[in-house]
TIMINU-591854 format. One record per residue (C-alpha): residue number from 0; residue in three letters; x, y, z. Coordinates in steps of 0.02 Angstrom, whole numbers, padded with zeros to 5 digits. Layout:
BEGIN
<NUM,'Ala',<X,Y,Z>>
...
//
This chain:
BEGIN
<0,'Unk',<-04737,05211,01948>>
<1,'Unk',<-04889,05274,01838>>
<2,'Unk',<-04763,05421,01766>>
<3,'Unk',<-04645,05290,01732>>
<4,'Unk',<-04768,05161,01653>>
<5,'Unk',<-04827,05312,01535>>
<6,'Unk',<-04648,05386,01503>>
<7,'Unk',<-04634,05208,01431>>
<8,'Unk',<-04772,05205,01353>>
<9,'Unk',<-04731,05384,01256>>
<10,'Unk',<-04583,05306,01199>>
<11,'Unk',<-04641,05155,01122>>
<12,'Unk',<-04756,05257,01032>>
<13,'Unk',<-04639,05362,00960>>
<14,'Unk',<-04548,05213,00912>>
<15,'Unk',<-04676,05147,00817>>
<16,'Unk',<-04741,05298,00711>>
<17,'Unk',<-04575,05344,00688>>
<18,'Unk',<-04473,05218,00662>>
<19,'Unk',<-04472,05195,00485>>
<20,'Unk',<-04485,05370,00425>>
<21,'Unk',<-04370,05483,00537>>
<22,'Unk',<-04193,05447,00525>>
<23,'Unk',<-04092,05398,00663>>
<24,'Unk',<-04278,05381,00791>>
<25,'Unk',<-04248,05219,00833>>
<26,'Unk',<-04081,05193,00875>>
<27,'Unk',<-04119,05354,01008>>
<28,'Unk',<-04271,05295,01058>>
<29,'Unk',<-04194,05122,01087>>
<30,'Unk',<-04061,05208,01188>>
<31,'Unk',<-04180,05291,01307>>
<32,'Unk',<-04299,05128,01331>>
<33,'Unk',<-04112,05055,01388>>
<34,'Unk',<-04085,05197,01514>>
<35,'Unk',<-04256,05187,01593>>
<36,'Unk',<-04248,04984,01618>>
<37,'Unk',<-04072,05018,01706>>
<38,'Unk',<-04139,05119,01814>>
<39,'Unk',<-04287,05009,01867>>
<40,'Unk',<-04175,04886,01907>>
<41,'Unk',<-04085,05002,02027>>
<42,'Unk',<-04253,05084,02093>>
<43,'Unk',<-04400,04991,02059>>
<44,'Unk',<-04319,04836,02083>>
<45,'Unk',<-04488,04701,02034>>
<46,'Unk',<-04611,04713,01895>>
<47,'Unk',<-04784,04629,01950>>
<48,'Unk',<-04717,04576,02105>>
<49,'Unk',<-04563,04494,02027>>
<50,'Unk',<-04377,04533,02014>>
<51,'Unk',<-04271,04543,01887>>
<52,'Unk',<-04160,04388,01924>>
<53,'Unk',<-04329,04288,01923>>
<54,'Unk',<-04373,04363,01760>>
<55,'Unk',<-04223,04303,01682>>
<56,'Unk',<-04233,04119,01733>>
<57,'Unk',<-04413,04127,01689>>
<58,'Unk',<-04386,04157,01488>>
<59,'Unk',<-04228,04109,01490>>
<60,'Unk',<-04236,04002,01325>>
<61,'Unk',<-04296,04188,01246>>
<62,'Unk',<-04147,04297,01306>>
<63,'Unk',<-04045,04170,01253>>
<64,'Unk',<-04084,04139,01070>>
<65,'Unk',<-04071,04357,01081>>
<66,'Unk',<-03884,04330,01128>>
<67,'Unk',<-03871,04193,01004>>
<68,'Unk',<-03792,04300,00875>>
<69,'Unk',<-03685,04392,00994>>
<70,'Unk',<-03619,04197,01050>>
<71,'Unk',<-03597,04147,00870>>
<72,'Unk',<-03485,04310,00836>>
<73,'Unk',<-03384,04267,00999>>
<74,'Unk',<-03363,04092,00954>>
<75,'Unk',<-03296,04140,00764>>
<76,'Unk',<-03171,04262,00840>>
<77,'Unk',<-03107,04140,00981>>
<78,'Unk',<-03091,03998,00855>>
<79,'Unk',<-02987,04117,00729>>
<80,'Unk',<-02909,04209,00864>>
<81,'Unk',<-02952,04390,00772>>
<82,'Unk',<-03033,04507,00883>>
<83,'Unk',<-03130,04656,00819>>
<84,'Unk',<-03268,04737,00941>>
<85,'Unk',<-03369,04840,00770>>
<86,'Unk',<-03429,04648,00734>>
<87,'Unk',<-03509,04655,00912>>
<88,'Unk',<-03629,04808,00900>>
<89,'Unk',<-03781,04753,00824>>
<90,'Unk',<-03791,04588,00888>>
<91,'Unk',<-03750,04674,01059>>
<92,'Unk',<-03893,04777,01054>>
<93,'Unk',<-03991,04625,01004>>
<94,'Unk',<-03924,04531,01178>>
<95,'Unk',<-04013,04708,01266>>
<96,'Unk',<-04168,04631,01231>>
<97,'Unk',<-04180,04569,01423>>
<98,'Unk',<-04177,04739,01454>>
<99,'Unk',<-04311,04788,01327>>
<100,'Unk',<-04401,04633,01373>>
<101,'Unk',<-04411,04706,01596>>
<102,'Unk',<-04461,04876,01563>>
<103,'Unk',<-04593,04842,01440>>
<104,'Unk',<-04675,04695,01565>>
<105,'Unk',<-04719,04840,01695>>
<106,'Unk',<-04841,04912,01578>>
<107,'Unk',<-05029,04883,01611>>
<108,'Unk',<-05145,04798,01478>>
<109,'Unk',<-05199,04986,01460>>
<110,'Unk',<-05049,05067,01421>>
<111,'Unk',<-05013,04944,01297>>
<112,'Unk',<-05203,04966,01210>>
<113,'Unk',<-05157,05141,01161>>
<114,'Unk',<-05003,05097,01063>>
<115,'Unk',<-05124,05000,00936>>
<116,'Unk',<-05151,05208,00842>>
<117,'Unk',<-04953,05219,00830>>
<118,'Unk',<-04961,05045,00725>>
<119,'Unk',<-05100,05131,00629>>
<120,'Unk',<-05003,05317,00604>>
<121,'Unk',<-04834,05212,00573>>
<122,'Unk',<-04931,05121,00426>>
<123,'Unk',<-05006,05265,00351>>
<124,'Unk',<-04851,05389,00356>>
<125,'Unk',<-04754,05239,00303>>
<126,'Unk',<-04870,05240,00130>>
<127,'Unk',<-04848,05429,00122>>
<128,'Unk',<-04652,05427,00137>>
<129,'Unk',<-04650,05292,-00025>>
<130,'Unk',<-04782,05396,-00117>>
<131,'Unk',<-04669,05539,-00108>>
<132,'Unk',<-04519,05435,-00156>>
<133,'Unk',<-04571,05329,-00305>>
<134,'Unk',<-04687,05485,-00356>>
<135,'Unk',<-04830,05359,-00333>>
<136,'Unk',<-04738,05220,-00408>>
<137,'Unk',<-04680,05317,-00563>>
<138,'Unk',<-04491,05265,-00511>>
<139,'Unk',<-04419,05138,-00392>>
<140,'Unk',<-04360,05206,-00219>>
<141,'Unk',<-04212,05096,-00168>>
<142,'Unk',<-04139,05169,-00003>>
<143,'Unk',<-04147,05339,00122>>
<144,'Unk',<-04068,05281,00268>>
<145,'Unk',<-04169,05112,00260>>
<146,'Unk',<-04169,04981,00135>>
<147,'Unk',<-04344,04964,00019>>
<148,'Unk',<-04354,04790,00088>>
<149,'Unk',<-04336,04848,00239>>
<150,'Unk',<-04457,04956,00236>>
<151,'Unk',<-04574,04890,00150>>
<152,'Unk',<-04572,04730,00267>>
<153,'Unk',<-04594,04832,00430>>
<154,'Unk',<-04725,04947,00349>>
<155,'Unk',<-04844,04795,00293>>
<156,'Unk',<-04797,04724,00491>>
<157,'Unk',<-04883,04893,00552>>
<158,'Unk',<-05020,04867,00442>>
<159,'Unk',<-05052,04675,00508>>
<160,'Unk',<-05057,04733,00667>>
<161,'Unk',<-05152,04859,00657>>
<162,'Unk',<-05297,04747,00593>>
<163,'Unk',<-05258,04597,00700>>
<164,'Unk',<-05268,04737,00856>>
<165,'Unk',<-05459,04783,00816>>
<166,'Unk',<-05451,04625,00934>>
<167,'Unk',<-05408,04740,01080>>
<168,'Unk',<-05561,04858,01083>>
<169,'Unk',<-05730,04803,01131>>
<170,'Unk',<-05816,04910,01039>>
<171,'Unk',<-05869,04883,00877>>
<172,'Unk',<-05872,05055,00841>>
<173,'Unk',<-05851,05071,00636>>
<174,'Unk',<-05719,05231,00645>>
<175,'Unk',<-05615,05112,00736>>
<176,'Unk',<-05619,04965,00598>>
<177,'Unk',<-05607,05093,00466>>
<178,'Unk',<-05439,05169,00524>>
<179,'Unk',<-05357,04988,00553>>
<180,'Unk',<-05412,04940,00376>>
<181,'Unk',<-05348,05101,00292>>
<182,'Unk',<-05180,05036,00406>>
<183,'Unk',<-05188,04883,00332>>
<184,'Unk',<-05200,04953,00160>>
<185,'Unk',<-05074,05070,00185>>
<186,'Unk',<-04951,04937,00224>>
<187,'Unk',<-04990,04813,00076>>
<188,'Unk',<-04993,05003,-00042>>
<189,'Unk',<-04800,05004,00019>>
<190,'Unk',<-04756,04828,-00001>>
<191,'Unk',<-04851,04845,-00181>>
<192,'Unk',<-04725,05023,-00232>>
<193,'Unk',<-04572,04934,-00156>>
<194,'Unk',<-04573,04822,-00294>>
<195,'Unk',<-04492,04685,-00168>>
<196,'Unk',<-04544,04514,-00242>>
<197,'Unk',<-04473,04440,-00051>>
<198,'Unk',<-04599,04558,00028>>
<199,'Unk',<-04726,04487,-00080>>
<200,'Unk',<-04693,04336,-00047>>
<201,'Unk',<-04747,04344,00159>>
<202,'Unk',<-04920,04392,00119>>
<203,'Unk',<-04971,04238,00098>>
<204,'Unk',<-04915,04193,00259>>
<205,'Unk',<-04995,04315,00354>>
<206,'Unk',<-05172,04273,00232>>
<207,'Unk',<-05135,04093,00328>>
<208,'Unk',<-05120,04148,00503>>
<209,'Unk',<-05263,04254,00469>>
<210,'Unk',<-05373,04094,00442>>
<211,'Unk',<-05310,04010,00586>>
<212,'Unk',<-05345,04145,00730>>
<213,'Unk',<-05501,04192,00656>>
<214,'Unk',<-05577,04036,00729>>
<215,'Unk',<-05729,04086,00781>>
<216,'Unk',<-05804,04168,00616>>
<217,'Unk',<-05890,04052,00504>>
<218,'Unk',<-05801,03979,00359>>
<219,'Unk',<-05940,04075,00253>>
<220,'Unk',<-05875,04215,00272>>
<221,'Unk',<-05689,04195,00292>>
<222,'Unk',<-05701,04089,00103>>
<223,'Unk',<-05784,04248,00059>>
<224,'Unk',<-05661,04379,00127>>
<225,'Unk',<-05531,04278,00060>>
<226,'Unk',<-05601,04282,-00137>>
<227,'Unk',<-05597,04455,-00125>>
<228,'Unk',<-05437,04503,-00066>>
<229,'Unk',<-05374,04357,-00180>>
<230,'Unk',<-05489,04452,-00330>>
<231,'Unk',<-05413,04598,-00287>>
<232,'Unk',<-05223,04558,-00313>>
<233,'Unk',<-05260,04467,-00459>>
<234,'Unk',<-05325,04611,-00521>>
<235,'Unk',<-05181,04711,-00453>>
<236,'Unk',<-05068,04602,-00553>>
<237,'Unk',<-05154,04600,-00719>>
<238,'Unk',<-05175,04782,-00713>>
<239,'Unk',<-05035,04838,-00626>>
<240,'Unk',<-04873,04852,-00719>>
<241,'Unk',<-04749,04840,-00563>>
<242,'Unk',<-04812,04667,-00514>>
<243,'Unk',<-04810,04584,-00722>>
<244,'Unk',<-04637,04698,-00738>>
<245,'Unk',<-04558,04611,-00564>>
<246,'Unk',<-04629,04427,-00634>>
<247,'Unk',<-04586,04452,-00786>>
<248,'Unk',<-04401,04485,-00750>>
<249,'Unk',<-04406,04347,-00621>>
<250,'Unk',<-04445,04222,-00759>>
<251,'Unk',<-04334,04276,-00893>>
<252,'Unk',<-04187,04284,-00761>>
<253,'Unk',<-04222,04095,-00716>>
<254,'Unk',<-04224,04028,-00918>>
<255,'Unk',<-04047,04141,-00947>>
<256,'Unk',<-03983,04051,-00760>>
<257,'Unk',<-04051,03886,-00828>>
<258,'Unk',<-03969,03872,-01003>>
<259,'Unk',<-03803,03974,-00943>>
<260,'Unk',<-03851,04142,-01063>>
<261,'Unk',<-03846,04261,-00928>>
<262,'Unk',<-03812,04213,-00737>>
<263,'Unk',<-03779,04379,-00683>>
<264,'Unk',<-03947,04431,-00677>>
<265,'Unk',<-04053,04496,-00511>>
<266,'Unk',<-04100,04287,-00480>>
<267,'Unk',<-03961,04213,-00563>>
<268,'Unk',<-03826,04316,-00443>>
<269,'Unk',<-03927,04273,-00306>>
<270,'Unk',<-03930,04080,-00341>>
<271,'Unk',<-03740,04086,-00374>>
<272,'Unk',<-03729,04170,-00185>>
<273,'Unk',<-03816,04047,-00141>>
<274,'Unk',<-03701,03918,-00199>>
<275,'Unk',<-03548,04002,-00126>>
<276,'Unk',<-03616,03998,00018>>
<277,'Unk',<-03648,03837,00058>>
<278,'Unk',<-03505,03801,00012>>
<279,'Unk',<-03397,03918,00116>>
<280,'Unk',<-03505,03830,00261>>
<281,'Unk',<-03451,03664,00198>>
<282,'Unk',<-03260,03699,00195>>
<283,'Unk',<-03269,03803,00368>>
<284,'Unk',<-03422,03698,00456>>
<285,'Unk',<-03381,03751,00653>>
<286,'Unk',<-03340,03930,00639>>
<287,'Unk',<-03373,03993,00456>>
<288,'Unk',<-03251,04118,00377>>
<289,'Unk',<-03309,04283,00492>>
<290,'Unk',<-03373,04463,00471>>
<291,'Unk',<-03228,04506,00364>>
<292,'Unk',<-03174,04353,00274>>
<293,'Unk',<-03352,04344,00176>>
<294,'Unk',<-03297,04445,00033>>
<295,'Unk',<-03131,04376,00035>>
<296,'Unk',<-03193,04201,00004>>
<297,'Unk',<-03307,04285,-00115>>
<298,'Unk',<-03163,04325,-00212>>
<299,'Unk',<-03090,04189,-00188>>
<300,'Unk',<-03231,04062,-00258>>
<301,'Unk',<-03225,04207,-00427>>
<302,'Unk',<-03060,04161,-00446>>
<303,'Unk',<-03105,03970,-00457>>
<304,'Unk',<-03223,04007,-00570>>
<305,'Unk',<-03380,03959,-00443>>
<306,'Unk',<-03463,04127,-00449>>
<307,'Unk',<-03444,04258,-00563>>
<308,'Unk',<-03321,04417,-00534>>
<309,'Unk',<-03489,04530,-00525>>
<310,'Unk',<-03566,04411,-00402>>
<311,'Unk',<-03412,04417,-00269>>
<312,'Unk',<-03445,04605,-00256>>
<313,'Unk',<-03596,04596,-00135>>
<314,'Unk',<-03603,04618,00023>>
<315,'Unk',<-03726,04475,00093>>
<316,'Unk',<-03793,04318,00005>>
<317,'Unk',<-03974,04351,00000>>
<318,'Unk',<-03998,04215,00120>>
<319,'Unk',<-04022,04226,00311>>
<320,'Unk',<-03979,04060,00335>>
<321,'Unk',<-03839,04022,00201>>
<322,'Unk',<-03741,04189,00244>>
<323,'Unk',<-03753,04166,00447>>
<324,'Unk',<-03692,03986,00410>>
<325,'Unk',<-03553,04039,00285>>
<326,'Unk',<-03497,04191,00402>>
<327,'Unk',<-03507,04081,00579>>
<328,'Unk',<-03531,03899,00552>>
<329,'Unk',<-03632,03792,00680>>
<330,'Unk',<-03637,03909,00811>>
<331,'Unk',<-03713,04036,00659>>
<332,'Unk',<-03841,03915,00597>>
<333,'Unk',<-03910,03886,00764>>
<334,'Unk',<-03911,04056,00820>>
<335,'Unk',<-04005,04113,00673>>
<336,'Unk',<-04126,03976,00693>>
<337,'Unk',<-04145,04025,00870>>
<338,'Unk',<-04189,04191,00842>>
<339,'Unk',<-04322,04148,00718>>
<340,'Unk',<-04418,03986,00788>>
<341,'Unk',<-04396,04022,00989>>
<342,'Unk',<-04474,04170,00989>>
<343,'Unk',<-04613,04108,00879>>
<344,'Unk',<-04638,03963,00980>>
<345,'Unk',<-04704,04075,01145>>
<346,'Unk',<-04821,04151,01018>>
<347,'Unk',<-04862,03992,00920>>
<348,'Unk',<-04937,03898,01072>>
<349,'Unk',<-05063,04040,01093>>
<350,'Unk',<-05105,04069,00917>>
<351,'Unk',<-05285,03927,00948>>
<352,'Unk',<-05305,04016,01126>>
<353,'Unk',<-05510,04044,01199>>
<354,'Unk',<-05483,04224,01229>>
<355,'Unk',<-05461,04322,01058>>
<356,'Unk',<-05383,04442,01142>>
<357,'Unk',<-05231,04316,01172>>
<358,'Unk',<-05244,04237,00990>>
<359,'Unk',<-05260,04379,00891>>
<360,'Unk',<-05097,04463,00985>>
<361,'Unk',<-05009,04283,00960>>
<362,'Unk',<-05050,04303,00772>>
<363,'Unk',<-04944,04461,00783>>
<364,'Unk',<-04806,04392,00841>>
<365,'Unk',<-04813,04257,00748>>
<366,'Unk',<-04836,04370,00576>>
<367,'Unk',<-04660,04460,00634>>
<368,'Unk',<-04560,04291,00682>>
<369,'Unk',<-04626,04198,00517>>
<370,'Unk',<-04631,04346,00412>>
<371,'Unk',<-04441,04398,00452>>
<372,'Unk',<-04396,04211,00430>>
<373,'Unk',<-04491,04202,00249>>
<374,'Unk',<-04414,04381,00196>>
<375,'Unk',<-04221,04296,00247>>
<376,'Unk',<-04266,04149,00124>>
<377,'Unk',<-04220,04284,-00001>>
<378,'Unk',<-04148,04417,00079>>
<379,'Unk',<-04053,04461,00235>>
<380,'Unk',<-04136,04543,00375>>
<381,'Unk',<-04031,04559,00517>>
<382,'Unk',<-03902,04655,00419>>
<383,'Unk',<-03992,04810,00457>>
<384,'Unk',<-03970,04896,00618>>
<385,'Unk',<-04181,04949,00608>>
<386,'Unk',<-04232,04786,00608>>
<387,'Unk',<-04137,04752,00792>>
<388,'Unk',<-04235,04867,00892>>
<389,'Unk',<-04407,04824,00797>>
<390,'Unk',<-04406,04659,00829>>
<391,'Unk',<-04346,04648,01015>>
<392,'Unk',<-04483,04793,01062>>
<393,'Unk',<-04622,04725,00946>>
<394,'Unk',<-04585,04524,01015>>
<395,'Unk',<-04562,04611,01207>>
<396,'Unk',<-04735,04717,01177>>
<397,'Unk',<-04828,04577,01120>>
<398,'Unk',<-04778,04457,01234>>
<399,'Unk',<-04812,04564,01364>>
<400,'Unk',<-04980,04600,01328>>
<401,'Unk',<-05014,04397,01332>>
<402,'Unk',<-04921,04395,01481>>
<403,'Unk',<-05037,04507,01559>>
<404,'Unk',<-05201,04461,01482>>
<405,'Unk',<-05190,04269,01520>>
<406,'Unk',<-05163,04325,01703>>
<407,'Unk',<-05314,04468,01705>>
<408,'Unk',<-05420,04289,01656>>
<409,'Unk',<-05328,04172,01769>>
<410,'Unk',<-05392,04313,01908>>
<411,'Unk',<-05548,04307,01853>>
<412,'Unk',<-05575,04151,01854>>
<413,'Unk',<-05505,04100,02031>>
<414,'Unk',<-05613,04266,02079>>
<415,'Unk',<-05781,04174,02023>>
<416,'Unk',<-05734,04014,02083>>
<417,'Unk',<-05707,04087,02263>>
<418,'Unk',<-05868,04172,02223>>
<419,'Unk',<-05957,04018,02198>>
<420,'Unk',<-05881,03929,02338>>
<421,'Unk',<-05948,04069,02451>>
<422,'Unk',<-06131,04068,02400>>
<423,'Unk',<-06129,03875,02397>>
<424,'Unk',<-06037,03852,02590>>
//
């Protein structure tokens, strides 16, 4: 069992320090993680004295908003009586997560500690790759076999929890808070070069949840934390010509949308998606239009003079919500939801816990449920197979770390009430 817990543990390491710079790492590693919870069902049969049918029934609200996407695919085929197994794979592999979820619970609070320095190495190569890329921001990188929002999303993630982990060491030892801050840098230095406006926008989020779980500092010296990292990205933006060139666009695409000059611009194609749409779930409300009738019905609404012919060539709507809704109706809208919100609930309810320990790891998850739910106000996440694996194994690691540390107290506790029972009887 203690090879297997650190075979694991090896992997999910890998994962993380790897995931965002070597190609093709996480859909292996994701593979493998797979393998070895099949064969702990077979052979190790429990995790923490309990099996895997009583593992399912216990979260079953979580697995099941993980296999709401594959539902919402099934339901759209049924209801338009086209079968295609491609649309299945990714939300397939998403439905794994049970599997995912079982191997990862038989790892110790210890194993789990050491994967806080593959957060910090992801973060840090993650700043080097983009350096390398955009020649330290001289040019924009768009894509290597991950989208820049993509990225750059997943990169500032690894830096957030790599600060929000100095939680899980006791030690105050300075090395230790230097190398999660230089994480944490190294993250928003990525989101900063990917030029992504929708990255942008989550870091104010995660400032927020910040505030919250750091409950017991004094507001002293959280206000003044706060004015300088505020100072500081005020002073990014006045100096820095990525963040007044990105606004600066932004605007003058909203007055040419506005007045009608120019609606194919970067906001105003995005607003016209946006419109189509809605209104491709309004005219197909149970089942949407499917994988492959999206562009179809893009082309379509051109033709009616709704969109633009430029704006019915992309792919996806820049909208989570809107395209799982146009694409697969109800069942779409409500497995979309699912994945975002039920997951972040379990992390939520933790997030004003006693032990820091607990909160701080709740504000991780919660950063990754809330963050990938701001970034698909704007963009579309789960079109990208990297983001499956990253946020089953992130929400299973997490979790399981809260799992295990509410129980360590819950142990403790009974322990020193027995204790007290003795010496008083």
């Amino acid at each position: 069992m203690r090879y297997f817990k650190w075979l694991v543990s090896a992997l999910l390491c890998a994962f993380f320090i790897m995931t965002l710079t070597v190609d093709r790492s996480a859909g292996v590693i994701f593979v493998f993680l797979l393998l070895f919870s099949l064969s702990s069902i077979v052979f190790i049969r429990y995790s923490e004295q309990t099996t895997f049918l009583n593992f399912v029934k216990k979260y079953w609200p979580l697995h099941l908003a993980m296999c709401g996407p594959l539902i919402a695919v099934f339901a759209n085929q049924l209801g338009s009586g086209h079968f295609t197994l491609r649309n299945y794979d990714s939300p397939f592999r998403l439905a794994m997560f049970v599997l995912i979820f079982w191997v990862v619970s038989f790892l110790s609070i210890r194993n789990i500690k050491y994967l806080q320095w593959a957060f910090v190495v992801g973060a840090i190569l993650s700043a080097i790759k983009i350096y390398i890329l955009t020649k330290g921001g001289a040019q924009r990188y768009v894509t290597d076999f991950i989208p820049i929002i993509i990225f750059g999303q997943m990169a500032l993630l690894l830096g957030i929890f790599s600060i929000l982990s100095i939680s899980w060491n006791k030690t105050s030892n300075r090395y230790i808070i230097f190398l999660k801050i230089t994480a944490l840098c190294s993250g928003l230095y990525v989101a900063y070069l990917s030029q992504s406006r929708g990255v942008w926008l989550t870091i104010p989020i995660f400032i927020l949840l910040g505030i919250v779980v750091t409950k017991n500092v004094s507001s002293r010296y959280k206000f003044g934390v706060i004015s300088v990292f505020f100072a500081l990205l005020v002073g990014v933006s006045y100096f820095g010509n990525i963040v007044k060139d990105r606004v600066a666009v932004a605007e003058t695409d909203i007055s040419q949308y506005s007045v009608g000059s120019d609606v194919d611009t970067s906001l105003g194609i995005r607003l016209q998606l946006w419109r189509a749409s809605w209104m491709l779930f309004t005219e197909h409300p149970l089942i949407g239009v499917g994988v492959e009738g999206f562009s179809k019905e893009l082309h379509n609404l051109a033709k009616r003079k709704v969109i633009t012919p430029l704006s019915a060539t992309f792919a996806h709507s820049h909208n989570e919500i809107l395209f799982t809704m146009s694409r697969f109706g109800v069942f779409g809208l409500l497995a979309i939801l699912g994945l975002y919100f039920i997951p972040a609930y379990y992390f939520i309810r933790e997030i004003r816990d006693d032990d820091p320990e607990v909160r701080y790891t709740a504000a991780m998850g919660a950063a990754l449920t809330i963050g990938f739910f701001t970034l698909g106000l704007v963009d579309v996440v789960f079109l990208w197979w990297e983001v499956y694996p990253f946020y089953s194994i992130s929400i299973a690691l997490l979790l399981t770390y809260i799992i295990k540390r509410k129980d360590t107290i819950f142990k403790q506790r009974s322990d020193l009430s027995s204790h007290h029972l003795s010496s008083a009887s």
